[in-house]
BAPAPA-565783 format. One record per atom (N, C-alpha, C, O): x, y, z. Coordinates in steps of 0.001 Angstrom, whole numbers, plus 500000, padded with zeros to 6 digits. Example, Ala and Ser with C-alpha at 12.3 -4.5 7.8 and 13.67 -1.06 7.14 Angstrom:
2
513190494310507800512300495500507800513200496700507800514236496681508465512850497750507080513670498940507140512900500030507870513409501138508039
This chain:
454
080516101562327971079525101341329038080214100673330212081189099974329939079816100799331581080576100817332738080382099103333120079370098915333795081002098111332872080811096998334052080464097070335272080718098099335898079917096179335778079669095608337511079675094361337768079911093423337007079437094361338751079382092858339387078431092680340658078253093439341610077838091340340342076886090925341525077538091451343423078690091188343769077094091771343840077141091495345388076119091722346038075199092458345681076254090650347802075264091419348780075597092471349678076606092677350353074191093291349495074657094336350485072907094196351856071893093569351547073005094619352615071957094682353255071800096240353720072659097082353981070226096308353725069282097671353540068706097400354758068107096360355030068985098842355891067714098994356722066797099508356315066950100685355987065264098809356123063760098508355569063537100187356258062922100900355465063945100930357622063249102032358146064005103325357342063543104272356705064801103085357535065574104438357065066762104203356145067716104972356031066571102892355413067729103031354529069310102687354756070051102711353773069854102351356105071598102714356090071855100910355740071459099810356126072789101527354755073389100164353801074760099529354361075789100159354606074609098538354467075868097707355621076117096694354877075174096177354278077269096237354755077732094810354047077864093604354512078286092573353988077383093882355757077065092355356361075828092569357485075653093729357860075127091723357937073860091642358419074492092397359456075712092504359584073369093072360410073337093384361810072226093510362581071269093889361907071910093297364030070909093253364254070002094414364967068847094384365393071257095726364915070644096822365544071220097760364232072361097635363786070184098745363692070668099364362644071003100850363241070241101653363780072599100953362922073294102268363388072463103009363200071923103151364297071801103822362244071416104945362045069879104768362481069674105922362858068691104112362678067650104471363175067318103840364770066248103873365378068212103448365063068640102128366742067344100952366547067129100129367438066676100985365507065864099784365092066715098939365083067926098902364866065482097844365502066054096119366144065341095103364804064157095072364470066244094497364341065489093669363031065293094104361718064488093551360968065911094968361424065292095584360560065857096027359138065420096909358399067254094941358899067780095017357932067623093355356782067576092174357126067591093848355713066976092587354658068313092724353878068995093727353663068510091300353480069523091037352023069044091346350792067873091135350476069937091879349999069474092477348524070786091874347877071880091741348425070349091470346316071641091948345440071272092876344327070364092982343503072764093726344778072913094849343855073582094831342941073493093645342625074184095253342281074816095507341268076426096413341375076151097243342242077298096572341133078046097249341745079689097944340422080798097732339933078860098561340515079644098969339065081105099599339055081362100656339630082167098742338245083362099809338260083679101320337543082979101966336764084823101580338037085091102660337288085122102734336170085811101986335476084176103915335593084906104000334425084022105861333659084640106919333777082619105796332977082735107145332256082077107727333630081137107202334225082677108771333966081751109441335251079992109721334281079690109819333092079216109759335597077262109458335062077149110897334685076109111102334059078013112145334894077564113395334919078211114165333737078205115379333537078810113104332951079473113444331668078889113959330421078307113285329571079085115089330404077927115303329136076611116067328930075925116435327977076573116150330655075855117354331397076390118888331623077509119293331939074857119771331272075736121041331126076306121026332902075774120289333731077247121806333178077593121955334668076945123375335185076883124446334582076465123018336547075914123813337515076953124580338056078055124132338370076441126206338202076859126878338908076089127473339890074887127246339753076437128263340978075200129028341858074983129896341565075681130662340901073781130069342035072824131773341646072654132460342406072045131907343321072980134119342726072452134587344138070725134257344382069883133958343536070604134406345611069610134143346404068611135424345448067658135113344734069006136568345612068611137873345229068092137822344135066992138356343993068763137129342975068153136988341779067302136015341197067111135816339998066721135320342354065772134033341866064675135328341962064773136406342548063596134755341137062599135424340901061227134383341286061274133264340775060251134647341992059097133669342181057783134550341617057367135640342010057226133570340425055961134093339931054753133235340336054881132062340688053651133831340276052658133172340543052098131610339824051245130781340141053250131771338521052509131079337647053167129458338030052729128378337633054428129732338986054706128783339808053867127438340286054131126237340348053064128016340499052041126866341090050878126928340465050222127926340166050532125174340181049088125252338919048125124970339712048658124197340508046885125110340067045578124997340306045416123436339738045782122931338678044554122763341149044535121448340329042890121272340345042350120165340363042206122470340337040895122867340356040580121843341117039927120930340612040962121780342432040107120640343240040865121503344643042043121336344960040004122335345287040302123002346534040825122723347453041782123293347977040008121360347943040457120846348837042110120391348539043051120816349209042193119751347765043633119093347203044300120372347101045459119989346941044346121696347085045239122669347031045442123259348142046321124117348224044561122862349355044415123289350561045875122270351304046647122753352132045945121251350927046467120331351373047926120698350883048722120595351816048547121117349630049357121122348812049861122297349113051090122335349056049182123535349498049495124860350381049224125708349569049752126767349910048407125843348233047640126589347420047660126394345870047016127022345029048706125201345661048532124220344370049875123129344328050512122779345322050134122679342866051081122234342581052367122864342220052341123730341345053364122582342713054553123748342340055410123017341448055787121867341672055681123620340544056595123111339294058188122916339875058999123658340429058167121240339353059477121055339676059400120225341390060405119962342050058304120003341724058210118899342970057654117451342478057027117132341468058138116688343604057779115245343216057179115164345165057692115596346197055952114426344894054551114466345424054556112996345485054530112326344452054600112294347053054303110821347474052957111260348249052704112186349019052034109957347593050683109871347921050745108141348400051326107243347789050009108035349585050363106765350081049055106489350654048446107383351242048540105228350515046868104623351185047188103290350917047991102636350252045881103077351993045445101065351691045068101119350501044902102123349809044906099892350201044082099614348863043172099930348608042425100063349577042687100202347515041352100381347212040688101285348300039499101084348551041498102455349094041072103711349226040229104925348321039146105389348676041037105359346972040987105979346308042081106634345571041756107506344765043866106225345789044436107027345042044446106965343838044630108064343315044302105972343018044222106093341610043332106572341306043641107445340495041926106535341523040898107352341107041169109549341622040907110546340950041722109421342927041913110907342589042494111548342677042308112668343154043958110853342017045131111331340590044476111274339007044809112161338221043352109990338489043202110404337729042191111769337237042055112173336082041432112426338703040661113209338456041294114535338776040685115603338710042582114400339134043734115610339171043798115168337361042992115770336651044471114436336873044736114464335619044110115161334680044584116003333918042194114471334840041324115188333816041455116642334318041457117480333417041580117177335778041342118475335378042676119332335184042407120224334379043749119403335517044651119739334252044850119925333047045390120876332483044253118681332503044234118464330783043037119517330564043222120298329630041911119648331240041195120642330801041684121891330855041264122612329950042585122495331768043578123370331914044833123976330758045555124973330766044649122768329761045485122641328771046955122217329830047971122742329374047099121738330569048154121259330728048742120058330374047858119213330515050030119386329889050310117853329128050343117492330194050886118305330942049967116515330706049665115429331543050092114287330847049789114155329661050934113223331597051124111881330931051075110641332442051705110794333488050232109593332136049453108623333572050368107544333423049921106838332518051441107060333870051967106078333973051660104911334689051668105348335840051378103641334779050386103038334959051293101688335196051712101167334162051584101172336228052346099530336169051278098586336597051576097400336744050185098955336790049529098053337580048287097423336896047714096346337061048046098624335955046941098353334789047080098570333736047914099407333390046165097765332662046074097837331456045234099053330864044222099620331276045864099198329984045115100768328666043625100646329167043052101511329829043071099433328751041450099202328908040622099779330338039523100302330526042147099255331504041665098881332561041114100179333151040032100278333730042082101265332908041796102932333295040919103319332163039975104022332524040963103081331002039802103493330515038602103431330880037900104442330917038095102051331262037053102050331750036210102601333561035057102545333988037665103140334207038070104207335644037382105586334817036340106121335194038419106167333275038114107184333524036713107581332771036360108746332588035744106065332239034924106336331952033824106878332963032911107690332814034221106179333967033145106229335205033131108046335608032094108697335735034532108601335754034665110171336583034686110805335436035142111922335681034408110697334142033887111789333252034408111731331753034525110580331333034805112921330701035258113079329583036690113556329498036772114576330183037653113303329043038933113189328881039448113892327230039205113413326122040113114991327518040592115660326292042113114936325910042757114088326526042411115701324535043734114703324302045227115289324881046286115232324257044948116107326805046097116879326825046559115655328257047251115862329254045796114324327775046180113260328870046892112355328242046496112353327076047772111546328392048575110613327557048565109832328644049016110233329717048025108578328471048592106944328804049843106161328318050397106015327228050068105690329664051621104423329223051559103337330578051587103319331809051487102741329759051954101351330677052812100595330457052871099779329537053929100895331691055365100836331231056030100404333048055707101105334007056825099344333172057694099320334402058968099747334234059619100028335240059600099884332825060980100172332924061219101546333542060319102361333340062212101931334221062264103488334306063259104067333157063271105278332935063852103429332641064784103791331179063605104568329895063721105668329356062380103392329682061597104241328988060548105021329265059891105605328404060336105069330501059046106306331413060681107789331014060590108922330542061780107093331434062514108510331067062604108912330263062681110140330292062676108121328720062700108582327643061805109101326687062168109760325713060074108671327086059081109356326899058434110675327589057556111416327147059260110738329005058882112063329602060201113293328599059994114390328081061521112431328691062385113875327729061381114031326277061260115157325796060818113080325750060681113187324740059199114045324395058903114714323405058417113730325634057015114608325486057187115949326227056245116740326259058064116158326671058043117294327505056331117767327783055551118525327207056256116847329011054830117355329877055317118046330702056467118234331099053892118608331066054017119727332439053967118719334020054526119006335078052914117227333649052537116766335441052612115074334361052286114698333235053334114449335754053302112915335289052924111966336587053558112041337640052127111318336442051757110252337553052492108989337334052512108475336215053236108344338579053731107227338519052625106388339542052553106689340734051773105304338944051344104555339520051521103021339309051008102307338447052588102618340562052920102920341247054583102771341391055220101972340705055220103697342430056659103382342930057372101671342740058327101172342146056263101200343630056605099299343992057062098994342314058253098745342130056257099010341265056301098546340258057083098806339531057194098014338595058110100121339556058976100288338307060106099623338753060316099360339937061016099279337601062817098958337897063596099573337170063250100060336094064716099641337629065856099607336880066926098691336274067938098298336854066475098357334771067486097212334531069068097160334846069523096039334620070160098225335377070959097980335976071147097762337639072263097707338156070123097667338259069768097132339621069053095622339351068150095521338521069492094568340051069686093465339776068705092856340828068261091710340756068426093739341792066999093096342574065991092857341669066049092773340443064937092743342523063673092659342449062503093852342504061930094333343482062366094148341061060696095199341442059950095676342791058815095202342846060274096456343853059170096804345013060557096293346322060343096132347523061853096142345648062648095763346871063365097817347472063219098821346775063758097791348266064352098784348200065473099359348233065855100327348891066321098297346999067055098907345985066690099400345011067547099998344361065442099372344546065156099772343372064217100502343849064648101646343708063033100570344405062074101780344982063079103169345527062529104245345294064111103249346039065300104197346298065987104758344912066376105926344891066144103845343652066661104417342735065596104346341558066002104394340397064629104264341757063107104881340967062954106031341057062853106705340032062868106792342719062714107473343250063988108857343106063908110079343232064944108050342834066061108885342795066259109404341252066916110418341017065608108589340165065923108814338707064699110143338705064819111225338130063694109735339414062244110746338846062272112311339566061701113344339216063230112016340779063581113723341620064691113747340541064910114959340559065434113316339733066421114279338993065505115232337623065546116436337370064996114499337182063643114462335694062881115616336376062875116735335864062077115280337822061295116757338108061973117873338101061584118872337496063310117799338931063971119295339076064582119627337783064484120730337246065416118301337164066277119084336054064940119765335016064817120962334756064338119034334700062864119368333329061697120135334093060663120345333458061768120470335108061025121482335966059502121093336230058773121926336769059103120084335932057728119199335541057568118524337273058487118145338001056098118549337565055478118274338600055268116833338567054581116455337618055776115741339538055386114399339223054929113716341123055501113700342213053532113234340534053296112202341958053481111047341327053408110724340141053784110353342519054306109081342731053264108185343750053156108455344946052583107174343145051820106344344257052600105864345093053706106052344587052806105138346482053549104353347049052576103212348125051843103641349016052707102121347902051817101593348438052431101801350427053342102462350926051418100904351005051430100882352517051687100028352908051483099101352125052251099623354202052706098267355083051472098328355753050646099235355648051368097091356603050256096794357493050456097878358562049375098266359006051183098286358927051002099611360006050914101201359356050867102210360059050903101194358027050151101876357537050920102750357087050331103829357024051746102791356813053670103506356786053785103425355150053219102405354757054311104142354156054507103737353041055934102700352548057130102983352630055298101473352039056414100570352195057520100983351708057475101965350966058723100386351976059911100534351568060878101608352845060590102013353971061706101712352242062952103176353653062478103875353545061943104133352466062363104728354747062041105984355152062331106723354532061607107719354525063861106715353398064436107410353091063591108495351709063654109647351279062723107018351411061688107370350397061370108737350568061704109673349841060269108777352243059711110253352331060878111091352452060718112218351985062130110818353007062831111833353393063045112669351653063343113863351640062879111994350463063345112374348857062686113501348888063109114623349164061527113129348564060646113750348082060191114968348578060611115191349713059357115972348030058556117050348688058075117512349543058312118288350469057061116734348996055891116864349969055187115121349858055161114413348851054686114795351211053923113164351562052399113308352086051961113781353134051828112792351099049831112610351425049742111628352144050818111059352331048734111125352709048139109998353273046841110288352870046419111421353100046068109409352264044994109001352282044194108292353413044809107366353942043198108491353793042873107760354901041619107845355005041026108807354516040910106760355725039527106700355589039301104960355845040280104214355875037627104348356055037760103078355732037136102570354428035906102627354433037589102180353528037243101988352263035829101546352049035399101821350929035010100934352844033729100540353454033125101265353415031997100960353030033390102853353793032397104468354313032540104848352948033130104353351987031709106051353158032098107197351958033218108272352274033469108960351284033729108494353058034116109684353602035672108987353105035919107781353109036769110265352620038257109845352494038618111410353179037866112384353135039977111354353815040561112104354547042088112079353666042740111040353560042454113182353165043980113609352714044424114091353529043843115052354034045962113531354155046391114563355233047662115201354629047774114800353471048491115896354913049154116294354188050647116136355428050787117073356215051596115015355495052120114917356875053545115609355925054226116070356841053960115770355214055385116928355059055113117516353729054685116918352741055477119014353856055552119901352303056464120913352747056173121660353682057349120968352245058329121651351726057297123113351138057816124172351492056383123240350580056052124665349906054530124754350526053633124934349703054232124661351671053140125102352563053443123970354024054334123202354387051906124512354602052129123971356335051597122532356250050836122197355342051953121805357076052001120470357056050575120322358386050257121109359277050016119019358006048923118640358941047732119372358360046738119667359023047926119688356875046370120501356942045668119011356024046345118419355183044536118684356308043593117998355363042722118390354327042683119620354298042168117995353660041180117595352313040104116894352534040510115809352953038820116887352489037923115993352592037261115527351765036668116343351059037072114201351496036441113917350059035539113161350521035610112732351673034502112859349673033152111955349415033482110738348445034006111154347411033385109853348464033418108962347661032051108126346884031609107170347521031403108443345591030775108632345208030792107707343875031918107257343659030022107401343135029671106406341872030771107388340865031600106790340179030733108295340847031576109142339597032998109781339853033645110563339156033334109083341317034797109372341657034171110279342856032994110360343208035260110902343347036077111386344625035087112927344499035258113709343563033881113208345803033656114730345687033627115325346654032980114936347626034388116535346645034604117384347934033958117804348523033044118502348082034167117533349964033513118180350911033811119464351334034951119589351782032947120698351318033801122238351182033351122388352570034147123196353050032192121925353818032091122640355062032501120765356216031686120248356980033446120407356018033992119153357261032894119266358394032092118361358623032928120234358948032527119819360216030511119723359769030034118772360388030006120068359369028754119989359061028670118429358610027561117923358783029559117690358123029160116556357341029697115384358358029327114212358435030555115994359010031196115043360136029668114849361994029616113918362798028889115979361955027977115885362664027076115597362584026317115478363546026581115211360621025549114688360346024997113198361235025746112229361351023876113219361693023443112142362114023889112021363694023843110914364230024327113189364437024317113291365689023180113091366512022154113612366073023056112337367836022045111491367965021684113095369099022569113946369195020658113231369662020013114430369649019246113514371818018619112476372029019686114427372661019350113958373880019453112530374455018648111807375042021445112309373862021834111161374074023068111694375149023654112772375046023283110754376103024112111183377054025622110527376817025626109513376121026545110863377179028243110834376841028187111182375332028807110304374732027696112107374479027860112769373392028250114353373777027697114993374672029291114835372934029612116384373044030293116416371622030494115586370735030579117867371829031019118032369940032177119290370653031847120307371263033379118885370381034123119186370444035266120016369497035129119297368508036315121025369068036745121241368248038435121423367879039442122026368251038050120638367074039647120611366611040258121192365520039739121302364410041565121634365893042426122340364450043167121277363346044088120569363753042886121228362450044094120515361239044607121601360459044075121986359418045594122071360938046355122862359973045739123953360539045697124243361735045137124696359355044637126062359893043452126226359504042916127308359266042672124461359362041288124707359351040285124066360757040347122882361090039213125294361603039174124183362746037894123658362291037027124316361716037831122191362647036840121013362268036247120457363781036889120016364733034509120687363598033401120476364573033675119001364687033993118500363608033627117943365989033568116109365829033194116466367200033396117308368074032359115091366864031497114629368261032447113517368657033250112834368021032030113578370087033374112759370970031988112044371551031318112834372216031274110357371406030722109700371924031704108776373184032753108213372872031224108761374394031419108134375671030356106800375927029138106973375964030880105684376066030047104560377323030962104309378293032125103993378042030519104427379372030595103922380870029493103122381298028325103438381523030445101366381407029512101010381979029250099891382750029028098921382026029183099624384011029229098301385089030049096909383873029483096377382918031384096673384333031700095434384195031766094202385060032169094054386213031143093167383988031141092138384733032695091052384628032627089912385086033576091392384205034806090863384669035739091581385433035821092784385185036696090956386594037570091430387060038192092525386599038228093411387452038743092832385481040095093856384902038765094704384261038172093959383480038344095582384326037709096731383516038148096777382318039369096807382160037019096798380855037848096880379658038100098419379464037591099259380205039110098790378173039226100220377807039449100134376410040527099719375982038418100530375570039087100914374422038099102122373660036925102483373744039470102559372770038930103842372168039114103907370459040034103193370062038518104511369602038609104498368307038851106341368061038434107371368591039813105952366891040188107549366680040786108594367400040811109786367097041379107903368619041975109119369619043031107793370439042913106568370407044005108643371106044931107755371695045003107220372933045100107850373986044944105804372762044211104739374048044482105667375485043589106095376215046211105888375713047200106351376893046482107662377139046758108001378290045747108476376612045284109611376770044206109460377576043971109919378694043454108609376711042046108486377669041798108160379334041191108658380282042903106688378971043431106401380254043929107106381405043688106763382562044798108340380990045192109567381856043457110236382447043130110346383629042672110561381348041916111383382179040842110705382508039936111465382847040516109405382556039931108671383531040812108979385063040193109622385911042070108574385354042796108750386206042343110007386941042022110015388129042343110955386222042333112521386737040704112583387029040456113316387987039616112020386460038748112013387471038270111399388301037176111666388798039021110409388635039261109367389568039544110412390738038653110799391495041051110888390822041839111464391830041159112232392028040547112084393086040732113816390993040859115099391238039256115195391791038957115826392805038258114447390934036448114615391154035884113788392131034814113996392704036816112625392338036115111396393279035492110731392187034317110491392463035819110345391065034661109977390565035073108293390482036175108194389941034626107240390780035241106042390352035134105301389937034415104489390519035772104849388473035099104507387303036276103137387827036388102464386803037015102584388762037428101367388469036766099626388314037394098569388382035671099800388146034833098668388000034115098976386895033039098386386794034338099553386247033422099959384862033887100012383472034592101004383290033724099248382380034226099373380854034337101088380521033594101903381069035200101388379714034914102558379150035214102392378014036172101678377716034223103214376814034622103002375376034369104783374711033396105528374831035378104941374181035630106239373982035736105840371957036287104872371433035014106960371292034859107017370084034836108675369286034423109762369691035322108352368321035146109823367639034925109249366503035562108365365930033345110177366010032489109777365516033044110574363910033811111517363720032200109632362869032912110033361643033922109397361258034119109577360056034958108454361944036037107853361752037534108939361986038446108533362706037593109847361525038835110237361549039286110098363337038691109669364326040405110601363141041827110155364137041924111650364331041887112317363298042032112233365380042320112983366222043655113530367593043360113572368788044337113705367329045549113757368632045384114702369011045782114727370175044907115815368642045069116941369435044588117149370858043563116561371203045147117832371610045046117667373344043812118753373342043087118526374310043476119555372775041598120726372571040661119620372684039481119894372466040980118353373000039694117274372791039407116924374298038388116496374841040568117228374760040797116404376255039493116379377038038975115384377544038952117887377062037648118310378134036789118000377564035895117595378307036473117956376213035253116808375879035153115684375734034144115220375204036101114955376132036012113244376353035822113145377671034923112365377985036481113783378700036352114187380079034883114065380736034277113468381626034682115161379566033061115526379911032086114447379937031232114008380706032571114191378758031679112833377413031670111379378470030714110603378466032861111186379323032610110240380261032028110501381530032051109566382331031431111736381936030872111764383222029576111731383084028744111313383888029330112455381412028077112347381109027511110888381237026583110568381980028252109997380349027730108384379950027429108239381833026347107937382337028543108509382486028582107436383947027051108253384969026224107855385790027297109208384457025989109700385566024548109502384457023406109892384699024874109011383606023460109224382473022912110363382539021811110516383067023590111319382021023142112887382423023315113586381092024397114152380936022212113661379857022663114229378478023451115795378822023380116391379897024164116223377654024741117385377835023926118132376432023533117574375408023852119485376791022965120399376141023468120166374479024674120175374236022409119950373305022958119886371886023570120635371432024142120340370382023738121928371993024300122703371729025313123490372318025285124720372289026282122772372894026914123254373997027957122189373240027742121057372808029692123350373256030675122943372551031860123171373588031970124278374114032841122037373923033657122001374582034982122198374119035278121472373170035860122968374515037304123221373801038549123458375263038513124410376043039438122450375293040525122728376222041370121533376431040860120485376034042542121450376962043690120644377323043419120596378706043277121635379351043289118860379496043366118761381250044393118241381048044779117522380127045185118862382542046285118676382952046000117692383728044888117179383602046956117161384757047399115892385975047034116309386810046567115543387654047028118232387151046081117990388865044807119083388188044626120190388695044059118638387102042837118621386702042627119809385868041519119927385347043757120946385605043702122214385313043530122393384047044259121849383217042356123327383676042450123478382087043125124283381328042892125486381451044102123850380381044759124630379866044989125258378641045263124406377795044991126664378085044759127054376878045425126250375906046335125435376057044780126638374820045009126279373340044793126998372483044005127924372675045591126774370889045892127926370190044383128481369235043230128095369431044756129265368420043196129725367782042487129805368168041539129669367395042104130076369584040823129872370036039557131201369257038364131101369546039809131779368774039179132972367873038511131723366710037375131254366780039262131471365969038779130069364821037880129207364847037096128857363966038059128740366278037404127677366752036363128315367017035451128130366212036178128933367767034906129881367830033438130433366874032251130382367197033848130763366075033795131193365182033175130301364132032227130681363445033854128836363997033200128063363335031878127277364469030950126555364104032183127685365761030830126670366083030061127950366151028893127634366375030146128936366083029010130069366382028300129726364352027098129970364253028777129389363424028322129327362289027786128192362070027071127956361096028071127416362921027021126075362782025890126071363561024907125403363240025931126789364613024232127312365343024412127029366882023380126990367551025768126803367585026278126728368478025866127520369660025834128683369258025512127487370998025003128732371335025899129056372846025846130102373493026699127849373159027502128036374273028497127293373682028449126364372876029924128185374532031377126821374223032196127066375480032309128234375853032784126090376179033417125835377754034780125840376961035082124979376134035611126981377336037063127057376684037979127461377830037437128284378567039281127097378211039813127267379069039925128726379998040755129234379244039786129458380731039586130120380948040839131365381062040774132485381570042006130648380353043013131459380362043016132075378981043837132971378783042274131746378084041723132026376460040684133053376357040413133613375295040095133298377494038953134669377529039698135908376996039062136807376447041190135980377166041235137621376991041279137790375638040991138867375116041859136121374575042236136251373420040502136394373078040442136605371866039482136371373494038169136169372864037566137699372490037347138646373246037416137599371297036741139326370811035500138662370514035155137500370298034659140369370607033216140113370208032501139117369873032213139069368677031946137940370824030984137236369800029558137207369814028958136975370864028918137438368658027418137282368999027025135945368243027515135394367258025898135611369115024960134276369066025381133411369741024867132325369473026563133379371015027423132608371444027881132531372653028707133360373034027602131901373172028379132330375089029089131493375456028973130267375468030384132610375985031562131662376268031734131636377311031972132738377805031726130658378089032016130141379427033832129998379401034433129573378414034437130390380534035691129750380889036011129323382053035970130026383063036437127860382015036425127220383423038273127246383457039115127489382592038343126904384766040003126624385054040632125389385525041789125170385885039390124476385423039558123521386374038363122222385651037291122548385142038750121062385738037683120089384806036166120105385954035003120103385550036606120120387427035333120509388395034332121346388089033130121142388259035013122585387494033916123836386957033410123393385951032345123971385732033815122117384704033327122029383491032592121229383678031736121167382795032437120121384903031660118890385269030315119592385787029184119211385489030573120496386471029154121153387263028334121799386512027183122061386861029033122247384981027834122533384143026900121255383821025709121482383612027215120364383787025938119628383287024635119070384553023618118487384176
């Protein structure tokens, strides 16, 4: 067996690059501050680690073969929507949220439905006791015996019970919690979250077995530890939502085996996590009905487009500096197209608060929102409701111009199925527009033409 010896090395916390003495700008990400002391372990020469292993050769490209049976159904739609049409054998899957979001509850309701699948499933667990998930998976239902529990931090014996059970899907909950007894840190440092991470991508690919990995979050909402983490792995979830609501949002921000940015919508409910199959219907519930700076606007995630109302106030401040703030959309944005109807409309909102919201909670960037916040603030400032049924879609430019955006067929399409009866879409998007009935599409070129509808 190989000796080592204590030393320090220091870890940049963003991306990982390992330096042997402190510094205060880290070469590889130009982050300022951002390297921590660790001790590692540091082992001499002696049996090479790959001894004893059959050896790899390459395969032509030509002769890999891809079957369907590749990827398992995790009978939860939404979650396969996100994943790019299931789980693919042989990936390792980082799922990352605040606390007491929902990821443990819906991994363990990926679990039960697998095991009903007959697939071996085994729940690795650092954070709770046997009892403690028992009484979790009493709450989301009945549990066959193709689920196996362990509560275990070593990664020596999570490895030696996964060679030894040969399962098909294994949950590590969580990353922070396992170690390696030849890494000499500390549990959740990232020397050891890096070589947790690094033991469980060898176990998925070499044993071909599907494994997520919890990873907890920093206060800015980032999954703790190096970047290098997401760079390992697969594919990276975010959970998101406020633990307070019912509503949870899966986003799906990198996958390797489908398109990235598509979401999942879940309900959060007494019996666990239940899907929402039509978003935009559940996201407009409770839209206030001949209220002014309200519009419903539409946005793409991935390649599903989702109906959200964009609420506006404008309104006389009584301090010097005008306040601005916005929820769910990005402050600098809003700020721009206040500007632009300042300049381009005359309109002048510099003595007036503005509070910009997107209703439902989720977070929004996409620039298809622009002309209905636009709108949504001329409405609030003139107190002038905009028709309930009248749907806004386009990007404003700096000297006021509206500019196309993609899918506009999609987008369409879903507000004509929600009972939609007009939509203001850039007017360079008319030619992409085929047949629609129940629906009239206006195209303006300019935010002036979109203001004079109301």
């Amino acid at each position: 067996m190989a000796k080592g010896k204590n030393t320090v090395v220091f870890f940049c916390q963003e991306c990982g690059y390992e330096s042997s003495k402190w510094m205060g700008q880290c070469p590889g990400c130009r982050q300022w501050n951002t390297f921590v002391e660790e001790n590692v372990t540091v082992r001499t020469p002696g049996k090479s680690m790959s001894a004893g292993q059959a050896k790899s050769k390459p395969a032509p490209l030509s002769e890999i073969s891809l079957e369907e049976e590749d990827r398992i159904s995790t009978r939860m739609p939404e979650l396969d929507r996100v994943l790019g049409g299931g789980l693919v054998a042989g990936s390792l899957t980082l799922v990352g949220g605040d606390p007491g979001i929902g990821k443990s509850t819906l991994l363990l309701q990926v679990c039960r439905n697998l095991a009903e699948g007959e697939k071996e499933v085994l729940y690795v667990s650092g954070e709770e006791s046997l009892k403690q998930i028992k009484i979790r998976a009493n709450r989301i239902g009945d549990f066959n015996g193709y689920l196996k529990l362990l509560c275990e931090t070593s990664l020596e014996m999570i490895e030696e019970n996964i060679r030894r059970t040969r399962v098909d899907v294994v949950v590590i909950d969580s990353i922070q919690t396992m170690y390696r007894e030849s890494v000499s840190s500390a549990p959740g440092s990232i020397s050891q979250v890096r070589e947790a991470t690094s033991v469980l991508l060898k176990l998925a690919k070499g044993l071909n077995i599907s494994i997520f990995i919890v990873g907890h979050v920093t206060k800015e909402g980032t999954v703790a530890g190096p970047r290098v983490l997401e760079h390992m792995v697969d594919t990276v979830l975010y959970f998101e939502g406020d633990r307070h609501a019912s509503y949870r949002i899966l986003r799906g921000v990198k996958n390797r085996f489908g398109s990235t940015n598509e979401i999942g919508v879940f309900e959060m409910e007494a019996s666990g996590l239940k899907e929402v199959r039509n978003p935009s219907e559940f996201m407009l519930s409770g839209k206030p009905e001949d209220a002014s700076g309200s519009i419903v606007v539409c946005s793409m995630e991935g390649t599903r487009p989702m109906l959200i109302e964009v609420q506006a106030l404008v309104c006389h401040s009584n301090f010097g500096i005008p306040r601005r703030q916005t929820i769910g959309t990005d402050f600098n944005r809003v700020n721009l197209l206040i500007a632009v109807l300042e300049k381009r409309l005359g309109i002048s909102m510099g003595n007036c608060d503005a509070y910009v919201n997107i209703a439902g909670g989720i977070k929004i960037q996409e620039p298809a929102i622009d002309l209905g916040i636009a709108m949504a603030l001329v409405s609030s400032f003139k107190n002038k409701t905009i028709d309930n049924k009248l749907i806004a879609i386009g990007e404003v430019g700096l000297s006021g111009e509206v500019r196309g955006v993609s899918m506009i067929q999609a987008r369409l399409q879903e507000a004509a199925k929600l009972g939609f009866t007009t939509c203001v879409i850039p007017d360079v998007c008319m030619e992409s527009v085929k047949d629609m009935t129940g629906i009239k599409v206006i195209g303006v070129k300019s935010v002036r033409e979109a203001i004079q509808l109301l």
